[in-house]
N, C-alpha and C positions, 0 to 999 in steps of 0.2 A: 692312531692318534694316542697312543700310550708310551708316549713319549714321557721317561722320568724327568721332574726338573733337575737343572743343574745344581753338583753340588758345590756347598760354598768352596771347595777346596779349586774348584775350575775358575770361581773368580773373589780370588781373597780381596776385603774391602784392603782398603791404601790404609799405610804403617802413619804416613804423615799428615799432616790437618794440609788440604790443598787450600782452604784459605788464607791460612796463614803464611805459605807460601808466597802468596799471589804479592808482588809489589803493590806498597799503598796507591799510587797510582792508580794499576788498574783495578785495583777494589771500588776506588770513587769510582773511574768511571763506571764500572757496572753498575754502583748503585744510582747514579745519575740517569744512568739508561732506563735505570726501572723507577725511576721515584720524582725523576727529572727537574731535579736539584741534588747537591753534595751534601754527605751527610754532616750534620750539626755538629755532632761530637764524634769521635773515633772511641770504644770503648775496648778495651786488652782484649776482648774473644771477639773476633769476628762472625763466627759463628752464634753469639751469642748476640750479634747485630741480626745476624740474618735472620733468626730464632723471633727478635724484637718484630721487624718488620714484618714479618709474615701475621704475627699474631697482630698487629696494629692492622692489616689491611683489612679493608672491610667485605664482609662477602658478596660476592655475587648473587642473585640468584637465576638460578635455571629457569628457563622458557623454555619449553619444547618447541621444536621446532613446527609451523601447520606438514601434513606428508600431502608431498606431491599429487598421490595416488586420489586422494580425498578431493583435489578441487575439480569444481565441474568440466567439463570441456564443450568448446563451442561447438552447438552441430547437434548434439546427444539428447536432447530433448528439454534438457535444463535451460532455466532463463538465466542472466548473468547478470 
């Protein structure tokens, strides 16, 4: 298990902004997908939309999940 991580030369980040890329089309749509409505304004950095959105959404918080192992099981002497 001593496995080196990879270096960044095995995966150079990308030369161009892939949002900026992206046709405004399917910008809206993706933000429609996640936000489910179009975005209000269009602002010159897309990235700097996405930057927006994230910081505006609100946090979740964690619940752990109950573990399986823990509930009683019928039979075993436990009431239910």
């Amino acid at each position: 298990m001593d496995t080196p991580a990879p270096a960044p030369a095995d995966h150079p980040p990308p030369t161009t902004d892939t949002l900026a890329d992206l046709p405004v089309e399917a910008f809206v749509l993706g933000w429609r997908i996640l936000t489910g409505e179009p975005p209000a304004v269009l602002l010159g950095s897309r990235t700097a939309m996405i930057a927006l959105l994230v910081a505006c959404a609100p946090v979740v918080p964690l619940t752990p999940a109950d573990p399986v192992w823990d509930a009683p099981l019928r039979g075993d002497g436990t009431q239910l």
